[in-house]
N, C-alpha and C positions, 0 to 999 in steps of 0.2 A: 112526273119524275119517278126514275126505278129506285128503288132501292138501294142499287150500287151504286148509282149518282149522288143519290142522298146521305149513301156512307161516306161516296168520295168528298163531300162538301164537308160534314161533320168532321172528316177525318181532318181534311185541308185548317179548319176553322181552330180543331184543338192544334194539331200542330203547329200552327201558327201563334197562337195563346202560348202554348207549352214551352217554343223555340222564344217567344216575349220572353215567357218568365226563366228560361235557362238564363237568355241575354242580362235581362233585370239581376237574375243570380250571381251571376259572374261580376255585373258591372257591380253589385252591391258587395262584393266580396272585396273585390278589388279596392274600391273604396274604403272601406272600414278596415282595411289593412293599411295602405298609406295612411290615415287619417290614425291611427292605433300606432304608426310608425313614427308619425309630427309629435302626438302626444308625448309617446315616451319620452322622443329625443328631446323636447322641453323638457319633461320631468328630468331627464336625466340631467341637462344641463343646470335646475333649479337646487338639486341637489349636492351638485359638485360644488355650485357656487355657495348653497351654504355648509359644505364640510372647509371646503376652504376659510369660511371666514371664520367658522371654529377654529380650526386649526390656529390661524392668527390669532384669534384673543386668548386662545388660552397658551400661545406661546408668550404672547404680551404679559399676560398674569405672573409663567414661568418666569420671566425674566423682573416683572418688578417685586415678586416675593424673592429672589434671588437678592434681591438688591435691599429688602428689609432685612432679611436674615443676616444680610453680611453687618448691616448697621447695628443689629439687636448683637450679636455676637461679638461685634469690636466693646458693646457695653458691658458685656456681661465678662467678659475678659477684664476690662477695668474693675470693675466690680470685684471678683475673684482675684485679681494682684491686691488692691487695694486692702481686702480685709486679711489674707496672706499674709502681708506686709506689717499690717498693726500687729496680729495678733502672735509672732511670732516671739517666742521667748527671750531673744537675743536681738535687741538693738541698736546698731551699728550707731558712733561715735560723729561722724558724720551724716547720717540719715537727717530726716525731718523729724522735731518730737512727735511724742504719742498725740498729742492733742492736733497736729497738723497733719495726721494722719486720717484721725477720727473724721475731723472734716471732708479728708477725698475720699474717705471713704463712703460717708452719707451724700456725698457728692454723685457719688458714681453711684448708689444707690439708687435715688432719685432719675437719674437721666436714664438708667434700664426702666425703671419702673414708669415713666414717662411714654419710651421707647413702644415699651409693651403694650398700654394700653393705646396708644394711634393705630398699633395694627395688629390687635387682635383678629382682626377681619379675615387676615391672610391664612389662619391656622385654624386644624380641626380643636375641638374640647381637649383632646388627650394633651395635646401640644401646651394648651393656655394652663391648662391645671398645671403642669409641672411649673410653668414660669410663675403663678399665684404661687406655688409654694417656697419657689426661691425667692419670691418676695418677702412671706412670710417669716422664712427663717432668716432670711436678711434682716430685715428690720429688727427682729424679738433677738435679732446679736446685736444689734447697734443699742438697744433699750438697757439690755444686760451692762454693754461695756460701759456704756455713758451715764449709768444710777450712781455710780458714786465719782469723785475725782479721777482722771482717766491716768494720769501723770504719778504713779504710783511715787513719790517724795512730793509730793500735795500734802504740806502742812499738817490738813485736816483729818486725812488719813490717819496722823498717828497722835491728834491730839485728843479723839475720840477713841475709848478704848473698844480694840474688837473690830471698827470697824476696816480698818486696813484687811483684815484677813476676811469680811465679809467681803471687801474691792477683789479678792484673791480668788473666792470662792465663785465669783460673777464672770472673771476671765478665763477662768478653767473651762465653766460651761460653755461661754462662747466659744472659745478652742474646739469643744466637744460637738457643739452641733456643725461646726465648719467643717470638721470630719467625718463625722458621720452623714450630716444633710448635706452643706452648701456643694463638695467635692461633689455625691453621688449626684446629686439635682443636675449642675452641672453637667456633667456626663451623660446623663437623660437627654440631656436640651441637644447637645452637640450631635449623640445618636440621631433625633428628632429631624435635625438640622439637614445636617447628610441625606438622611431620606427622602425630604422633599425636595432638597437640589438635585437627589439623584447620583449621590455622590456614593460609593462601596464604602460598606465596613472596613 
């Protein structure tokens, strides 16, 4: 065999190998593209299906923290008339007395503070502190008002001397933290409130 038959076979032999592996090339490109195409579109669909379902439970969350806030706020409205109403200097003729008072108001007391603690769950720290504190200063008024006779012509008040004006000196305060705490707490809360239902200043 010459030489140039011998190139010609070598030559035949690679280009044949070579045009294999062009073909293998191609077919392996091709492949790994469809196959890189199936993948994504899974991933893609795995992932829309779980933004989707985000989507839905945290709209479920929005709408049942929607519906605690509205509950906790019809209390805390009771709660603020309630102690409003006792502690008001001028008692109207037909009202409920002071002592039938006292009661809706520890009444209403109670069922926020009840309220609050089932769903704490639903609010961040900032939110819960300011409601502990309107608990706080709620109750240390009902403690204030209710240490002595609440019914200020209670007998007792004036058969012990001094102490009627000590009953005087315990209503003022209550007055004073209702001004100064219960109102701004309040106001805190309802800012609070708004925010997370997403409701504007």
């Amino acid at each position: 065999m010459e030489w140039t038959e011998a190139f010609k076979v070598v030559f035949a032999m690679v280009a044949s190998v070579g045009g294999a592996s062009a073909i293998i090339l191609i077919l392996s490109s091709w492949l790994v593209k469809v196959w890189g195409q199936r993948i994504l579109s899974r991933e893609r669909a795995e992932l829309h299906r779980l933004a989707k379902q985000h989507e839905i439970s945290f709209s479920q969350l929005h709408v049942e923290r929607a519906h605690v806030i509205k509950d906790l706020y019809e209390k805390l409205v009771d709660l603020y008339d309630s102690m409003q109403s006792l502690l008001n200097y001028f008692q109207g003729a037909d009202e409920p007395s002071l002592d039938e008072k006292a009661q809706v108001f520890r009444d209403a007391h109670n069922e926020f503070i009840r309220a609050v603690a089932r769903n704490k769950i639903y609010f961040g720290k900032d939110t819960c502190e300011i409601m502990d504190r309107l608990f706080f200063s709620s109750r240390d008024t009902y403690i204030d008002i209710t240490t002595y006779p609440i019914d200020p012509r209670h007998p007792e008040l004036h058969a012990v001397k001094g102490l009627y004006r000590e009953r005087t000196e315990m209503w003022e305060k209550a007055r004073e933290a209702f001004k100064k705490d219960i109102i701004s707490l309040k106001e805190k809360l309802e800012e609070e409130f708004r925010s997370l239902i997403g409701v504007e200043h």
